[in-house]
N, C-alpha and C positions, 0 to 999 in steps of 0.2 A: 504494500500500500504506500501511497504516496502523496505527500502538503497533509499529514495528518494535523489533526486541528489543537490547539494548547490543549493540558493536561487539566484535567477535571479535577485530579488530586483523591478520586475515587479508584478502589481495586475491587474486580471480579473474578469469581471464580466461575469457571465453566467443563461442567465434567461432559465428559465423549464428545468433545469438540476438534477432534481431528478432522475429521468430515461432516458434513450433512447437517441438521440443524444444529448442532452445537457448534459449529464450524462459520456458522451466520448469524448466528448468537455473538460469538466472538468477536468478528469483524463487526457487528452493526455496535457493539459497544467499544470499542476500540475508535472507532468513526465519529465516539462521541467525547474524547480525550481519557477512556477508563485505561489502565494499566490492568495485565489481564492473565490470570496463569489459566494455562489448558488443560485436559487431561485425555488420556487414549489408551487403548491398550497397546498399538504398533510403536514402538520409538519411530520406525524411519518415518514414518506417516507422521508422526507429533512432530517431528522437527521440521518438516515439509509446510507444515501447518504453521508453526511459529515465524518463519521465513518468511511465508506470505503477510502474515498477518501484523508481521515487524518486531523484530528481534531486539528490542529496544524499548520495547513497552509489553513484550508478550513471553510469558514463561510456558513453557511443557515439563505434565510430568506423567510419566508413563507408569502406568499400573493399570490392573482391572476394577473395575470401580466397587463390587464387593468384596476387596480387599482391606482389613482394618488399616495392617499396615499401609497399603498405599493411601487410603486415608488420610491418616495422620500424615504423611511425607506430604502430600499435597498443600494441606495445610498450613503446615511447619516451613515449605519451602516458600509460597504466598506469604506468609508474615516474617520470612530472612528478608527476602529481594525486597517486596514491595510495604512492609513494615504496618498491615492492615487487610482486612478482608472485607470490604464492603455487604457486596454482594455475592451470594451463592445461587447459580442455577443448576441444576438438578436435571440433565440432559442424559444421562448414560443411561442403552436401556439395552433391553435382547426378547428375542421374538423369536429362539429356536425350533418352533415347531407350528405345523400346520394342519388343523384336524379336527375333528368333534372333542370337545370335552371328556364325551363319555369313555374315548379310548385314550388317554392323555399317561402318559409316565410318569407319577410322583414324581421323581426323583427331576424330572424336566417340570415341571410347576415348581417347584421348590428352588430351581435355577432361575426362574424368570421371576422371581417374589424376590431372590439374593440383589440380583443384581435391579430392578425397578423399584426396590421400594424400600428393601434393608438398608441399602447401598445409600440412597436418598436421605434417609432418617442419619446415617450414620454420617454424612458429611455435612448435613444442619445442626445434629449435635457439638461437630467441631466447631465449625464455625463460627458457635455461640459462643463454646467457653474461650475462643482464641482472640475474639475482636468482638463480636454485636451484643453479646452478655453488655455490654459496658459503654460502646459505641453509638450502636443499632444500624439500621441498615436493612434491606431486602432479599426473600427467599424469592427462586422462583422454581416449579415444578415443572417439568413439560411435561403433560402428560398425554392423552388422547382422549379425539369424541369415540373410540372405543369403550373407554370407560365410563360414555355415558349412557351406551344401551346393547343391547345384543349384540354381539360381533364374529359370527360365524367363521367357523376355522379357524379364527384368532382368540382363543373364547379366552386362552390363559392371559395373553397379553393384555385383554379386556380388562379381566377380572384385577391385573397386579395396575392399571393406568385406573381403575377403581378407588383401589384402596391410596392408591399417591392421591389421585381428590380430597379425599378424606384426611389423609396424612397433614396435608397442605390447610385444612380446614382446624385439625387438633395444634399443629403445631400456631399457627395464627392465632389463636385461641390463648395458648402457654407463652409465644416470644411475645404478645404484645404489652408496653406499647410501644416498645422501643421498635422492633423489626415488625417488618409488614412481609405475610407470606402470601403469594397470588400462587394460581397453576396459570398453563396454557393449557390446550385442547385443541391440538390441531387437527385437521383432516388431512386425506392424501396428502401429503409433501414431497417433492422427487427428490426423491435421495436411493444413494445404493441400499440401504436397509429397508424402503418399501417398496423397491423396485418392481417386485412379484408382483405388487398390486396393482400394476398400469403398464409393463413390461410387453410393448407390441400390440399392445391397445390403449395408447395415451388419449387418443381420438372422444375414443367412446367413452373412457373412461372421466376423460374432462367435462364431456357434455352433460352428465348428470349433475354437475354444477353451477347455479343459476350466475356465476359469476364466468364460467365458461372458459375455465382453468384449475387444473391442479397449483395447489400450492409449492413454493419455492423458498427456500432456508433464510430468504431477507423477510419472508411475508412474516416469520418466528422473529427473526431477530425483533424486526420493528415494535411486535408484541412486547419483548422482552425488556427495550430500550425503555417503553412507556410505564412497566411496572415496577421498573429501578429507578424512576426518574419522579422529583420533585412535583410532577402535575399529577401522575398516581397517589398522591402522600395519605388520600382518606381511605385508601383501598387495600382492605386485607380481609381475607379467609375464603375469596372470591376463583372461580375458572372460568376464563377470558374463553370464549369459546373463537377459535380462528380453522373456517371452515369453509370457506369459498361460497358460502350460504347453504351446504350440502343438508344442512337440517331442516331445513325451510319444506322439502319434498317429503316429507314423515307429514305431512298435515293432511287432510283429507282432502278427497279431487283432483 
């Protein structure tokens, strides 16, 4: 990136932000003068990430995101470099399987609750005690309109973008009033992780949106920008729903 604009004096944190909406998350607050650690599970991909997004204002740190330790490191190294954690978004997710409920592998629900929703909890808990306990400052969750109604074949991802609503709702609830915690809720977003779901049928798959597009990882950032940001300041326990208007066709006729 390039004529980045003066420094806000504000730091974010952004988990699974090597790619895809964590990755426009990043940039759109980076865009805004925030200094910004990232997290990913690929090092070469994080440092790819950090290059772009400018090496000078932007830290990686590689781990998997329900990892305690990588946790704490993430944290730990956000408050070495940039001596504060503003904000935390809550981006890292997984979706490893695709199928009815009814045939689902424990041991895969139990992987997709680790890494969407443990994982979540476990780096607003840091967060708090390292800098917003005392500071304040903003959570934000990304979650999904999965989790806000039926979602066929994806029923576990549903079910864990559920419980983060929720999560996002208790924890608002607890950090207030110092931090304010929002979710997002996005629909389609073209990124490689929802790929499956429009993948050679982008056509069709856009048209069912009365806005007449798939979403794209600035349509989140933007989202994100405005619920870190001083004009959001009356708003918490809330899910921004960013949907292309996809929900609007659930009404009758």
């Amino acid at each position: 990136m390039t004529e980045l604009p003066p420094l806000s004096g504000k730091v974010a944190l952004v988990t699974g932000a090597s790619r895809g909406i964590g990755h426009g998350v990043a940039e759109a607050l980076v865009a805004r003068g925030d200094r910004v650690c990232i997290t990913g599970r690929n090092e070469d991909a994080l440092k790819e990430a950090v290059e772009k997004l400018g090496a000078d204002r932007v830290i990686g740190v590689a781990g998997k995101a329900h990892d305690e330790n990588h946790q704490a490191l993430a944290v730990e190294r956000t408050m070495e470099v940039f001596g504060r954690v503003d904000f935390l978004v809550n981006n890292a997710g997984t979706n490893p399987v695709f199928g009815p409920i009814a045939d689902l592998d424990l041991n895969v629900a139990r992987k997709v609750f680790e890494t969407n929703v443990v994982s979540a909890l476990g780096f607003a808990q840091r967060t708090w005690h390292a800098w917003q306990r005392e500071n304040g400052g903003a959570i934000v969750n990304i979650a999904s309109v999965a989790g806000l109604s039926a979602s066929p074949f994806i029923g576990a991802y549903g079910i864990s973008k559920a419980a983060m609503i929720n999560l996002t709702v208790q924890l608002a609830h607890e950090y207030a009033p110092l931090v304010r915690v929002n979710a997002i809720a996005p629909a389609v977003v073209k990124t490689k992780f929802a790929q499956a779901l429009y993948e050679g049928r982008e056509a069709e798959a856009a048209a069912a949106y009365p806005l007449g597009r798939l979403g794209v990882p600035s349509d989140i950032g933007g989202a994100a920008v405005f619920l870190t940001s001083d004009q959001s300041d009356w708003i918490t326990g809330q899910t921004l729903v960013v949907d292309g208007g996809i929900f609007l066709n659930a009404g009758v006729g």
